[in-house]
N, CA, C and O atoms as a GROMACS GRO file, in nm:
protein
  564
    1UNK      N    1   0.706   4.824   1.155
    1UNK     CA    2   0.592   4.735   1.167
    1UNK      C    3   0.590   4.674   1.307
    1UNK      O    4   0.694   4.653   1.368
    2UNK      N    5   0.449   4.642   1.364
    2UNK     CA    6   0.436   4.570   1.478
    2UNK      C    7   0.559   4.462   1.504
    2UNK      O    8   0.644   4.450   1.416
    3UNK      N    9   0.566   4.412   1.580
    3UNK     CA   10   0.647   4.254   1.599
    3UNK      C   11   0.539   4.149   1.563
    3UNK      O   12   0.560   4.049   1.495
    4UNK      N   13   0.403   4.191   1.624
    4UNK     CA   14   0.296   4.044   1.558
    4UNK      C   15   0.290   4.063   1.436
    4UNK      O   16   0.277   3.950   1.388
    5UNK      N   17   0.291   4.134   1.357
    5UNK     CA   18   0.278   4.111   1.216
    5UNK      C   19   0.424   4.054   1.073
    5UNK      O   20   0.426   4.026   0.953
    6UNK      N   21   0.535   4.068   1.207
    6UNK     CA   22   0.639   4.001   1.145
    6UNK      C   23   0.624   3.838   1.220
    6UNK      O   24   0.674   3.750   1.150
    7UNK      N   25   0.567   3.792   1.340
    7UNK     CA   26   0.541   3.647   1.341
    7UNK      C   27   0.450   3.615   1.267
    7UNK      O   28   0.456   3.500   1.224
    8UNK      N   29   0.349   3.690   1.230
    8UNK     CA   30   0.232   3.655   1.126
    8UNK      C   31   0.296   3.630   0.966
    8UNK      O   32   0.254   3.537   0.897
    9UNK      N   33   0.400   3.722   0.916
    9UNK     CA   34   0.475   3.700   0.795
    9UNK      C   35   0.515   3.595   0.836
    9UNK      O   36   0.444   3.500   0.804
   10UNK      N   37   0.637   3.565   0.919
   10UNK     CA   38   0.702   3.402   0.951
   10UNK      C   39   0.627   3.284   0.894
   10UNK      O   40   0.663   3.186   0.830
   11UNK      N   41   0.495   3.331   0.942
   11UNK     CA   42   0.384   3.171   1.004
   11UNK      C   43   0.366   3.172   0.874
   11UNK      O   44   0.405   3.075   0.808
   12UNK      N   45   0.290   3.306   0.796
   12UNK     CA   46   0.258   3.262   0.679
   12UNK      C   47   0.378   3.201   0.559
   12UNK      O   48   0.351   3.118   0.472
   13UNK      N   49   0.509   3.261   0.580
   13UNK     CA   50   0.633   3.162   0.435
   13UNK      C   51   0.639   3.057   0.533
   13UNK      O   52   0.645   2.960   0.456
   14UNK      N   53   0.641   3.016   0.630
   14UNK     CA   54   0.604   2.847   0.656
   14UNK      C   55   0.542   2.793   0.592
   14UNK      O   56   0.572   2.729   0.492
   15UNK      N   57   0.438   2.810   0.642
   15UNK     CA   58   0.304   2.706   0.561
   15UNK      C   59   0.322   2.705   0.376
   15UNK      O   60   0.267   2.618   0.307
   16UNK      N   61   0.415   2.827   0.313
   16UNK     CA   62   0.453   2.769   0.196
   16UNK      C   63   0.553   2.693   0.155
   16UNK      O   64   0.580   2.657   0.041
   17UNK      N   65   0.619   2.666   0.281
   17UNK     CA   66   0.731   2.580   0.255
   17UNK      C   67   0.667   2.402   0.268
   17UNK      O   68   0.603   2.365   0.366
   18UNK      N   69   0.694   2.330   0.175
   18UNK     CA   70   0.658   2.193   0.153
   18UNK      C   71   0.687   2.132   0.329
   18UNK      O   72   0.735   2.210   0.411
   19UNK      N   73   0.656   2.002   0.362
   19UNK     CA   74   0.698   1.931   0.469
   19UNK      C   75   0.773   1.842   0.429
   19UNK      O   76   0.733   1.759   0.347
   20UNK      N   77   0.919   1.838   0.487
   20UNK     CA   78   1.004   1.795   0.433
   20UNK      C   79   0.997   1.626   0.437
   20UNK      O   80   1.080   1.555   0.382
   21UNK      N   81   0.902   1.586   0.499
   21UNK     CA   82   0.879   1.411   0.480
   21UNK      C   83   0.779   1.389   0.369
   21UNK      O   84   0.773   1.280   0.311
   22UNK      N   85   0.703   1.488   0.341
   22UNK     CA   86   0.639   1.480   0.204
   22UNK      C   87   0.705   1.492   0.125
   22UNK      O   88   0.715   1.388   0.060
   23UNK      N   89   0.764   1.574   0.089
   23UNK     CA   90   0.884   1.627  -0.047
   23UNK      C   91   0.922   1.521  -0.068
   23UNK      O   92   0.888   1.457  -0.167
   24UNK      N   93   1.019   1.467   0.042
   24UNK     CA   94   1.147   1.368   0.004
   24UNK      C   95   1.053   1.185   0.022
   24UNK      O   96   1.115   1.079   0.013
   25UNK      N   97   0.921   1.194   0.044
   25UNK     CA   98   0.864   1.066   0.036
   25UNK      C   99   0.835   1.033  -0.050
   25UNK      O  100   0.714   1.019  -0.034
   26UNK      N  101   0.865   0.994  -0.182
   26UNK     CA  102   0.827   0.931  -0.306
   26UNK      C  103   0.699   0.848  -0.315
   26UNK      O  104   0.620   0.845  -0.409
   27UNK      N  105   0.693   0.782  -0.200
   27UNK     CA  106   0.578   0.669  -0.192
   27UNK      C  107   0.443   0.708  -0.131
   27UNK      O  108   0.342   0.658  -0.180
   28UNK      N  109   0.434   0.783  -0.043
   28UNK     CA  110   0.348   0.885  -0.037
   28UNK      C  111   0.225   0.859  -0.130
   28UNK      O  112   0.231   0.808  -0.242
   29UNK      N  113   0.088   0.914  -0.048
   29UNK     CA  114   0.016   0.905  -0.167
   29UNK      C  115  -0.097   0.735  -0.182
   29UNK      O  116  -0.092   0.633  -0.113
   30UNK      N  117  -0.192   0.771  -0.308
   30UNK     CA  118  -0.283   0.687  -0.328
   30UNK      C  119  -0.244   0.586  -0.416
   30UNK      O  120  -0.226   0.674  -0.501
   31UNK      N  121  -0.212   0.473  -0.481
   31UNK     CA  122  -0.167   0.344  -0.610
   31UNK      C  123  -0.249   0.311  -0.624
   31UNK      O  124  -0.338   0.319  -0.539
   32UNK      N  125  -0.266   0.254  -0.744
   32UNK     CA  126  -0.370   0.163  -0.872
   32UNK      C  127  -0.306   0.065  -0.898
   32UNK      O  128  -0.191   0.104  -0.878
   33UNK      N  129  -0.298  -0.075  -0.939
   33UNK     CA  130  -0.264  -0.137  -1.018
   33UNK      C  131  -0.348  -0.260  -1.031
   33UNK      O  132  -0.386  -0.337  -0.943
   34UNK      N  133  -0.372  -0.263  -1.190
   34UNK     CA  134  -0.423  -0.380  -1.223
   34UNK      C  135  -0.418  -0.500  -1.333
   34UNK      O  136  -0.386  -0.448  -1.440
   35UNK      N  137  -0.433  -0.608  -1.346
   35UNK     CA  138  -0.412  -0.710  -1.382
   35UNK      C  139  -0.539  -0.790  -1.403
   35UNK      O  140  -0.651  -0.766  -1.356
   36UNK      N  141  -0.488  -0.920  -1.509
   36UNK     CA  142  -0.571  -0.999  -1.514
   36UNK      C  143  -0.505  -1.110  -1.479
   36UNK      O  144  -0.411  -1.156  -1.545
   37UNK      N  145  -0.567  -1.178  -1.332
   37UNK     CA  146  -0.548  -1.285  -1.315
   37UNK      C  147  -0.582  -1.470  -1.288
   37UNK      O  148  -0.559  -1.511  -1.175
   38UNK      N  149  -0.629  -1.559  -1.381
   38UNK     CA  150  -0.648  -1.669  -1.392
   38UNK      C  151  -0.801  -1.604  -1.443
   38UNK      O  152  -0.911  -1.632  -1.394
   39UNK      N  153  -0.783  -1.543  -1.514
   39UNK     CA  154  -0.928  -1.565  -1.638
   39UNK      C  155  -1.012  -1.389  -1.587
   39UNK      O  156  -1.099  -1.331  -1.652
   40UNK      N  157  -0.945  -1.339  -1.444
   40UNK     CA  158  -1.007  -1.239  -1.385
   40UNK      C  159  -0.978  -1.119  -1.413
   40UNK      O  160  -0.876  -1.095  -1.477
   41UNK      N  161  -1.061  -1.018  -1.370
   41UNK     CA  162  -1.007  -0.870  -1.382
   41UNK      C  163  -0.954  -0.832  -1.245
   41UNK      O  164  -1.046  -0.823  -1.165
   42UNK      N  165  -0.846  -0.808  -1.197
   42UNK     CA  166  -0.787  -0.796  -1.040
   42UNK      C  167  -0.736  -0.616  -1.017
   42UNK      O  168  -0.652  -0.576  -1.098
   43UNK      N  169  -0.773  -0.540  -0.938
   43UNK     CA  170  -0.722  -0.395  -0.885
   43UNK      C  171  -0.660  -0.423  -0.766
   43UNK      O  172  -0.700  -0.518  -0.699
   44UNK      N  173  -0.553  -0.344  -0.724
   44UNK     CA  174  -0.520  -0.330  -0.604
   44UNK      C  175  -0.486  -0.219  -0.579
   44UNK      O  176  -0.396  -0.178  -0.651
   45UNK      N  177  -0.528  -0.141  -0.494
   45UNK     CA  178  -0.574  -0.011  -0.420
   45UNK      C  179  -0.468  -0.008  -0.355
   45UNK      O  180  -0.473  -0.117  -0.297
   46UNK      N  181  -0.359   0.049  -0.318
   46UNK     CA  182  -0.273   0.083  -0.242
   46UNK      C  183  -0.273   0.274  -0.138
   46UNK      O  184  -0.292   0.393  -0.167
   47UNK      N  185  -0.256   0.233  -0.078
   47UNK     CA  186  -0.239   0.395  -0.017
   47UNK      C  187  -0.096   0.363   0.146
   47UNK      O  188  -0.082   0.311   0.256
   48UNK      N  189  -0.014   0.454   0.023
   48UNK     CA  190   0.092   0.480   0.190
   48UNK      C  191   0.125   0.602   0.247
   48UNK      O  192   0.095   0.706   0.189
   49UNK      N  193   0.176   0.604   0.340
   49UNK     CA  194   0.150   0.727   0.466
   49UNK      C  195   0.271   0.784   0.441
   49UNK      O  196   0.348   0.724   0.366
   50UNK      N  197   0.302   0.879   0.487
   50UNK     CA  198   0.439   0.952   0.511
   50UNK      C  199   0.540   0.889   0.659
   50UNK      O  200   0.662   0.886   0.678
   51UNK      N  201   0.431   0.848   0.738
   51UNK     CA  202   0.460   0.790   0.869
   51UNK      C  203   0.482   0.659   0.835
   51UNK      O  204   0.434   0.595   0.928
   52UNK      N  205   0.528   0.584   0.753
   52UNK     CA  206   0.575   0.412   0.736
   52UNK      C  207   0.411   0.338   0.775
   52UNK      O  208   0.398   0.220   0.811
   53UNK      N  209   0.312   0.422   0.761
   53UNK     CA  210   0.223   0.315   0.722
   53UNK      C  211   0.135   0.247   0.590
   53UNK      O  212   0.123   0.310   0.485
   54UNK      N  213   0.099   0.166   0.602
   54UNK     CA  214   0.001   0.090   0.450
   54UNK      C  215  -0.112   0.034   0.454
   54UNK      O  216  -0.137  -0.041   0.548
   55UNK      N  217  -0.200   0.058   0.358
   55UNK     CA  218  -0.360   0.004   0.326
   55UNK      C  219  -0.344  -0.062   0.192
   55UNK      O  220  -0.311  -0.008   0.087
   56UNK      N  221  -0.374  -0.192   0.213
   56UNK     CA  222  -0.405  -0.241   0.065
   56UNK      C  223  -0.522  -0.331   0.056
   56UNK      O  224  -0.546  -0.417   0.141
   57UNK      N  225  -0.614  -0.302  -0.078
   57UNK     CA  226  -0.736  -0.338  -0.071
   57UNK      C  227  -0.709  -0.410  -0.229
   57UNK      O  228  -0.676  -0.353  -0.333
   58UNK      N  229  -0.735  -0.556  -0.206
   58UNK     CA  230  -0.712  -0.619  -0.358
   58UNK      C  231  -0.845  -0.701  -0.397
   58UNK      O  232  -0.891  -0.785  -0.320
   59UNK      N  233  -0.899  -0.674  -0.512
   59UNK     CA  234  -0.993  -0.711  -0.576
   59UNK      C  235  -1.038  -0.768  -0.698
   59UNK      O  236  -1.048  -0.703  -0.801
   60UNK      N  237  -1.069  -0.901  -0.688
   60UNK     CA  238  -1.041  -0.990  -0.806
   60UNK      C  239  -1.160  -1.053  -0.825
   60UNK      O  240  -1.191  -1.135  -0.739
   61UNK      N  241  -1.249  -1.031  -0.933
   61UNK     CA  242  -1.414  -1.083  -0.969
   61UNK      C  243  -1.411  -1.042  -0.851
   61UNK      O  244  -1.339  -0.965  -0.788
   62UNK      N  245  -1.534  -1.129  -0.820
   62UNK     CA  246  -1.612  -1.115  -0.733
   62UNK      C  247  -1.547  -1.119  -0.554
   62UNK      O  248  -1.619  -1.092  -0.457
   63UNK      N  249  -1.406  -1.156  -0.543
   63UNK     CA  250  -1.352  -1.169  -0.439
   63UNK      C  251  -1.242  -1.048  -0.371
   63UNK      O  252  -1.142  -1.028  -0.440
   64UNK      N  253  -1.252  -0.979  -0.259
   64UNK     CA  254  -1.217  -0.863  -0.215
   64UNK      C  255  -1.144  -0.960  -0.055
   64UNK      O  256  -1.183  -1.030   0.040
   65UNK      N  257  -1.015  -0.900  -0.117
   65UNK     CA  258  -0.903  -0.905   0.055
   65UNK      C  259  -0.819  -0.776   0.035
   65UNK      O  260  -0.794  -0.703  -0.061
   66UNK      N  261  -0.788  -0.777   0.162
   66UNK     CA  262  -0.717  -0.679   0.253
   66UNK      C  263  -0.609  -0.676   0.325
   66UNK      O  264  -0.572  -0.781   0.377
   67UNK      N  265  -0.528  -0.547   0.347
   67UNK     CA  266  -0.384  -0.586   0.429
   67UNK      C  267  -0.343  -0.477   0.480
   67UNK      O  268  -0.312  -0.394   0.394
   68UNK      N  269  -0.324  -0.425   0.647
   68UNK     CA  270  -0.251  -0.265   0.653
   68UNK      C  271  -0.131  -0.345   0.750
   68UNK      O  272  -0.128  -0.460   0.795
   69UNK      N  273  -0.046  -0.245   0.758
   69UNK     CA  274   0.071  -0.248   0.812
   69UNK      C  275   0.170  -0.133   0.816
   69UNK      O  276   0.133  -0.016   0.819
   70UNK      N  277   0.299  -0.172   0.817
   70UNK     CA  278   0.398  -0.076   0.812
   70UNK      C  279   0.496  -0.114   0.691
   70UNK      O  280   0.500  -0.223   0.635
   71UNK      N  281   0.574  -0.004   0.662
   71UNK     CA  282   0.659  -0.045   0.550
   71UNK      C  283   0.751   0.022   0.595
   71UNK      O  284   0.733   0.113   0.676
   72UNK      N  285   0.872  -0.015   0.547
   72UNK     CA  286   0.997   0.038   0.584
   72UNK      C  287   1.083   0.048   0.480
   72UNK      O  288   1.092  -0.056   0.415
   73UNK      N  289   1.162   0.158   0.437
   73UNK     CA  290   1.256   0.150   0.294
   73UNK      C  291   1.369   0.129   0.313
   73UNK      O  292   1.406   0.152   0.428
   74UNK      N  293   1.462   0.082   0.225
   74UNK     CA  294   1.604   0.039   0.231
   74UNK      C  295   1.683   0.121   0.197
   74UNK      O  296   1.612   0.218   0.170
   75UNK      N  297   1.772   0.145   0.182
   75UNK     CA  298   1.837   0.239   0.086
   75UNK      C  299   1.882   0.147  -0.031
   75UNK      O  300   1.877   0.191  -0.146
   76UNK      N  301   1.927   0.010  -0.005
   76UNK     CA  302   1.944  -0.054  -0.116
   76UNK      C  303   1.817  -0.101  -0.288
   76UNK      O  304   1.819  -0.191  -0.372
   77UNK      N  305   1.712   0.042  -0.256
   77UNK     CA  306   1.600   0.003  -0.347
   77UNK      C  307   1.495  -0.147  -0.318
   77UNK      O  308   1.444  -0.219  -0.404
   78UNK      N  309   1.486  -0.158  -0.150
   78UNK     CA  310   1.390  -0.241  -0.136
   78UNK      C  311   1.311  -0.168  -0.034
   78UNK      O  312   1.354  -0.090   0.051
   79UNK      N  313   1.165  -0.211  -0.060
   79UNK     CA  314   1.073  -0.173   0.036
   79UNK      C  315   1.030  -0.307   0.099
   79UNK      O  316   0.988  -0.402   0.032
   80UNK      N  317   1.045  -0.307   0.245
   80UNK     CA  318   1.012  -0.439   0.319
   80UNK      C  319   0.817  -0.372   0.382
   80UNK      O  320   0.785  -0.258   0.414
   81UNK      N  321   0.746  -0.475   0.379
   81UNK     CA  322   0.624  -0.484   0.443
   81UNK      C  323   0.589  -0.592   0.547
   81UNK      O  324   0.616  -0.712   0.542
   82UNK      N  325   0.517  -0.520   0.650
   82UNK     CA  326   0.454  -0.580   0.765
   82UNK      C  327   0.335  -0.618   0.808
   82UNK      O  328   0.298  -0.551   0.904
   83UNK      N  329   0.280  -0.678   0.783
   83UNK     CA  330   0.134  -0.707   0.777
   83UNK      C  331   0.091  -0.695   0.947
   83UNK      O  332   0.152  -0.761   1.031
   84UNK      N  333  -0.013  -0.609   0.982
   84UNK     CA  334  -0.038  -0.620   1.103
   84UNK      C  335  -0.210  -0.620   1.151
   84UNK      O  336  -0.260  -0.618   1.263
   85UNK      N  337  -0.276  -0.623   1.004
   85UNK     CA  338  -0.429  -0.640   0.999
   85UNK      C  339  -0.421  -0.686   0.866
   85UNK      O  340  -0.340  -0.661   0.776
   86UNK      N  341  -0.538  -0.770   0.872
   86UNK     CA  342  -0.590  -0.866   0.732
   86UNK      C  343  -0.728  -0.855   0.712
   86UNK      O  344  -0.779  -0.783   0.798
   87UNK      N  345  -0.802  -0.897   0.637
   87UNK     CA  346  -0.949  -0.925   0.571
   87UNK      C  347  -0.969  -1.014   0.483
   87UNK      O  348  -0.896  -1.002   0.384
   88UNK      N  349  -1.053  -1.114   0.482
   88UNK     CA  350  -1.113  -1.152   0.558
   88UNK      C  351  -1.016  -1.274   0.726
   88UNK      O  352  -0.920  -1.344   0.758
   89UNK      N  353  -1.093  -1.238   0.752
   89UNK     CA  354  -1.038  -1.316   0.924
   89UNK      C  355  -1.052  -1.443   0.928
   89UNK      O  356  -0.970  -1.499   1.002
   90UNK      N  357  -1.146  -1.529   0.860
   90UNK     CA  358  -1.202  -1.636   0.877
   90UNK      C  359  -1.223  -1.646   0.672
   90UNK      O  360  -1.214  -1.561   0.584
   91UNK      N  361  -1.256  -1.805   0.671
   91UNK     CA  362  -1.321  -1.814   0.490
   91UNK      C  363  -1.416  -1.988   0.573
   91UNK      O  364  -1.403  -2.065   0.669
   92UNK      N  365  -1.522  -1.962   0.432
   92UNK     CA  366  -1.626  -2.114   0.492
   92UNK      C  367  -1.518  -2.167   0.374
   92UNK      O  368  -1.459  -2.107   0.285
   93UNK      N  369  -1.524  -2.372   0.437
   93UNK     CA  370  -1.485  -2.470   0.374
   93UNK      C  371  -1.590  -2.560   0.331
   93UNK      O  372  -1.666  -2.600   0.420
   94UNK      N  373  -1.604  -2.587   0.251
   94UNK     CA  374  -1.721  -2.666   0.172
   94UNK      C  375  -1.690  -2.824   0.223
   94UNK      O  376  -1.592  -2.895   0.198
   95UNK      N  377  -1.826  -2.856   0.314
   95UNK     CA  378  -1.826  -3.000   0.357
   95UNK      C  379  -1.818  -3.129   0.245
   95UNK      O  380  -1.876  -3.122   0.136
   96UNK      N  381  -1.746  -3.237   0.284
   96UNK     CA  382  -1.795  -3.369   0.182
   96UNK      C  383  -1.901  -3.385   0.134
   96UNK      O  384  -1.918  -3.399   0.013
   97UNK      N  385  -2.030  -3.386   0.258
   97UNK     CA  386  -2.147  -3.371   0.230
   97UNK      C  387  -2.200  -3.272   0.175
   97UNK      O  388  -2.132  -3.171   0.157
   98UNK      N  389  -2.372  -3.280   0.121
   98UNK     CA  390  -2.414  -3.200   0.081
   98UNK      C  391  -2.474  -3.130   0.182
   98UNK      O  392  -2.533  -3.186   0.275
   99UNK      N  393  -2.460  -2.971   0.166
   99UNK     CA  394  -2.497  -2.895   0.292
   99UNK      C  395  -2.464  -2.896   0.439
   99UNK      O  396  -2.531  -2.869   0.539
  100UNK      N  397  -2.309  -2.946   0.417
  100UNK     CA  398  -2.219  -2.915   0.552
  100UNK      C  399  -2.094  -2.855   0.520
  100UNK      O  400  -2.040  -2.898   0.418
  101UNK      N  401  -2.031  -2.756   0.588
  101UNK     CA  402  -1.916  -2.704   0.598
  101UNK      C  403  -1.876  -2.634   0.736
  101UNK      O  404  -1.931  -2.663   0.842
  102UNK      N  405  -1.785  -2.548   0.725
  102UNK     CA  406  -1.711  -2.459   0.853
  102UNK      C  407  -1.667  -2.379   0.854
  102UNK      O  408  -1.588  -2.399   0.761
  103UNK      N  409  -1.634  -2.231   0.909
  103UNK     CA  410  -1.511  -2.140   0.884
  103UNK      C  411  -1.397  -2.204   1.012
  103UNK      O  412  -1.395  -2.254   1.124
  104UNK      N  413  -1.297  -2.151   0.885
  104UNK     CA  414  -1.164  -2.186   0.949
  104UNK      C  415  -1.128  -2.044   0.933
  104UNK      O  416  -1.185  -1.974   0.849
  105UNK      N  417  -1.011  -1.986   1.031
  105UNK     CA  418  -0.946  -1.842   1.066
  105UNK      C  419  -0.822  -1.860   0.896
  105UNK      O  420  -0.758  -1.954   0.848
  106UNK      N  421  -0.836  -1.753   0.866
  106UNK     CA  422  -0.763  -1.774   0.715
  106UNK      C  423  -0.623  -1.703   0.803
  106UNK      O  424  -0.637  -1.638   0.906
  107UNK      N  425  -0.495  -1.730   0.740
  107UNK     CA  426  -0.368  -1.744   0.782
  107UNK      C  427  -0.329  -1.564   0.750
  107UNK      O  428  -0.372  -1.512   0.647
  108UNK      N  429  -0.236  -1.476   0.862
  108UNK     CA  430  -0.210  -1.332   0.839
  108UNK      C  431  -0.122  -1.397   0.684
  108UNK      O  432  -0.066  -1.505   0.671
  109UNK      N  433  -0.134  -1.303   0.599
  109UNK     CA  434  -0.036  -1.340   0.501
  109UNK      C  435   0.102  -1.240   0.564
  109UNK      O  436   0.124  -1.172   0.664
  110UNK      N  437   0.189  -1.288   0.414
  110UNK     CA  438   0.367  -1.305   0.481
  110UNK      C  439   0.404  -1.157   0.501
  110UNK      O  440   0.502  -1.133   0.571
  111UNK      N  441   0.335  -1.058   0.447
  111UNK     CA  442   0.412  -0.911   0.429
  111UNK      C  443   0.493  -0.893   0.282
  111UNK      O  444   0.439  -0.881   0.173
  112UNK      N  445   0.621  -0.896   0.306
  112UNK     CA  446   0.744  -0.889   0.202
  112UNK      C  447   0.802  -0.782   0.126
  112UNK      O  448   0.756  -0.670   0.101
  113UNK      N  449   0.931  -0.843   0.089
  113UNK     CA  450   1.045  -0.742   0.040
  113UNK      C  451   1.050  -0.738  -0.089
  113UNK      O  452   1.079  -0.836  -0.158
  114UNK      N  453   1.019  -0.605  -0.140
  114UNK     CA  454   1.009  -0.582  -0.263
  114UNK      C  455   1.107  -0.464  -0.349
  114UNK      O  456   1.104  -0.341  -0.336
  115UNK      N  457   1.186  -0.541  -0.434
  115UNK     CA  458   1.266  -0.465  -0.537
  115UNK      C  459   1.233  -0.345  -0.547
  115UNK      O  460   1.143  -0.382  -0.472
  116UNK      N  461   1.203  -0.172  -0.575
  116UNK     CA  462   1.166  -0.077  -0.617
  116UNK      C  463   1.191   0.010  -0.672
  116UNK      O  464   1.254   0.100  -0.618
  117UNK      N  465   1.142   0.020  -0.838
  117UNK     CA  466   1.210   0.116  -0.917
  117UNK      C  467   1.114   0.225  -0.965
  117UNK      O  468   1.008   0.175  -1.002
  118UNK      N  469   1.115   0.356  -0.976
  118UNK     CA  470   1.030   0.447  -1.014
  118UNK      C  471   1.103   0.483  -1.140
  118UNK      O  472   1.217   0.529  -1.151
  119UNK      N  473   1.006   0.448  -1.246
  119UNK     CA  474   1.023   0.482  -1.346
  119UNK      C  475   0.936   0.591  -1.440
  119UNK      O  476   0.926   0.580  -1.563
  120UNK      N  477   0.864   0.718  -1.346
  120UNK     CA  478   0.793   0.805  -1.305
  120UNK      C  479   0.771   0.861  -1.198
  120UNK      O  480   0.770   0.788  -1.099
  121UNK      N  481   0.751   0.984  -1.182
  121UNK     CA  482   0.730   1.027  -1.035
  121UNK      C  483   0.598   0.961  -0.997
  121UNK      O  484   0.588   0.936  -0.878
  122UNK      N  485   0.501   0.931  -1.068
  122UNK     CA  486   0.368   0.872  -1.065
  122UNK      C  487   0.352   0.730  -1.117
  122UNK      O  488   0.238   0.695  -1.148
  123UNK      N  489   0.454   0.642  -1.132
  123UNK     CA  490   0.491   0.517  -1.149
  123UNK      C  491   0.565   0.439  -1.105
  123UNK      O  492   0.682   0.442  -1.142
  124UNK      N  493   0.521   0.340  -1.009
  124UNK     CA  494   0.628   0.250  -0.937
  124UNK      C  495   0.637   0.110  -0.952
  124UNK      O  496   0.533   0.048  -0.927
  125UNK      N  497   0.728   0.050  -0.984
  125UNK     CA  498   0.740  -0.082  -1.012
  125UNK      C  499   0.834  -0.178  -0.904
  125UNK      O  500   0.956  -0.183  -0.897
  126UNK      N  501   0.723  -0.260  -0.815
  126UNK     CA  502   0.782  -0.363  -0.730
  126UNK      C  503   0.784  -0.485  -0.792
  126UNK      O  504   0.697  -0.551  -0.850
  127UNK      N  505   0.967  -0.511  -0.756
  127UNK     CA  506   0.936  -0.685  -0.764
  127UNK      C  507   1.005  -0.742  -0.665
  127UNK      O  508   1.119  -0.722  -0.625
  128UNK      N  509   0.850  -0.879  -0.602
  128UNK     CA  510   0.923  -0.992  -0.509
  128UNK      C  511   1.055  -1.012  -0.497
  128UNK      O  512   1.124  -1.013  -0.599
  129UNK      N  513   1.103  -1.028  -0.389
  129UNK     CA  514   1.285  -1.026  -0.339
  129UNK      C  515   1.281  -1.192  -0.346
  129UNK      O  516   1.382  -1.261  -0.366
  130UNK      N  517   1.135  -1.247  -0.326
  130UNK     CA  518   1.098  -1.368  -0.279
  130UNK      C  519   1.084  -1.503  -0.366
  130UNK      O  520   1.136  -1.614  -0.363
  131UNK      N  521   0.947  -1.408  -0.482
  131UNK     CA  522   0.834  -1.456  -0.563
  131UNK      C  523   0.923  -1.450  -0.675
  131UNK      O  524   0.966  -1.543  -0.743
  132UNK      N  525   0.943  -1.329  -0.684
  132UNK     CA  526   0.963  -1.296  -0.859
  132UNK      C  527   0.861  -1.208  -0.911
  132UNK      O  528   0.908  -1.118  -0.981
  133UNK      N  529   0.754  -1.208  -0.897
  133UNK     CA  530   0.656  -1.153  -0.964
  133UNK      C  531   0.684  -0.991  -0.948
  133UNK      O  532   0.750  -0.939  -0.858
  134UNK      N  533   0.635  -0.941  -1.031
  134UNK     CA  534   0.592  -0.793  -1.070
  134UNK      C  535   0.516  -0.748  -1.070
  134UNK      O  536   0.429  -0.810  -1.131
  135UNK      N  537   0.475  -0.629  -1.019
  135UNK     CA  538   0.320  -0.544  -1.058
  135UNK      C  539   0.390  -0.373  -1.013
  135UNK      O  540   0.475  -0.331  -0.934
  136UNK      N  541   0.298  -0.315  -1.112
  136UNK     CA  542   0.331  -0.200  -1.169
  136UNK      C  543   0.216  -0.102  -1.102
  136UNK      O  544   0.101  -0.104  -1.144
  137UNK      N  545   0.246  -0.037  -1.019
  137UNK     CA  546   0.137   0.080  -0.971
  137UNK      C  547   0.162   0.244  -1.034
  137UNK      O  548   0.263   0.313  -1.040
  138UNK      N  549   0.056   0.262  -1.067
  138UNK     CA  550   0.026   0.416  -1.101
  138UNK      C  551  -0.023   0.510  -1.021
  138UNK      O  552  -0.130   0.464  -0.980
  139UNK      N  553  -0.002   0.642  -0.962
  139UNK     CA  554  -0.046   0.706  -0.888
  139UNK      C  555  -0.150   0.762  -0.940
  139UNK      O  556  -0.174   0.783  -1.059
  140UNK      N  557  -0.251   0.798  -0.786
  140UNK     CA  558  -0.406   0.802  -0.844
  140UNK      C  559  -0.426   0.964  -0.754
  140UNK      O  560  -0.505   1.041  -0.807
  141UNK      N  561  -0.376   1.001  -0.660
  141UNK     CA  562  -0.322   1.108  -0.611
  141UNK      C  563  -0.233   1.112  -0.520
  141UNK      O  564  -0.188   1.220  -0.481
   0.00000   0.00000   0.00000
């Protein structure tokens, strides 16, 4: 056989071989999780990268915030987060008076280190290193 058609075999069992930061990235991928919180129906949209990055889009009634950054894993079963963009930037404050107020710049929130146990390949459960709290994400792809 030619020689190009044995680099053409090569190229092609490459591309069937997985990428080995996908394979071995567990976290990878699109999250769901939702809750009811203080009377509400709340989702939070998660999506993380293979490259240590994060999108999170959380949505509760009628109120929608946001958070991307980086994440970094432990080996000790914690995932630490970095907040390095937020949404909203600003929130209005309701004046004493009637029909006065202001926006004030709303504060980057903290990031944080979170416990992590997969108790599914398509189920992950973080808890606050901090808070305490829990929430349970399901993979969506």
């Amino acid at each position: 056989m030619p020689k190009n058609i044995f680099t053409f075999l090569a190229a092609l069992a490459l591309c069937a071989v997985p990428l080995a930061s996908a394979a071995q990235d567990p976290f990878a991928g699109s999250w769901r999780a939702a809750y009811p919180i203080n009377g509400m129906s709340c989702q939070f949209d998660l999506v993380m990268t293979t490259t240590g990055t994060y999108n999170e889009i959380d949505r509760c009634g009628t109120y929608v915030t946001g958070q991307s950054g980086t994440y970094r894993v432990f080996p000790n079963h914690i995932v630490g987060r970095s907040v390095t963009d937020w949404m909203p930037k600003s929130h209005y404050v309701v004046g004493a008076a009637v029909g006065t107020g202001h926006y004030e710049p709303s504060a980057k929130p903290p990031g944080g280190m979170y416990r992590y146990t997969f108790t599914t390949a398509n189920t992950m459960v973080w808890r606050d290193v901090n808070a305490g709290g829990t929430v349970t994400f399901h993979r969506v792809r």
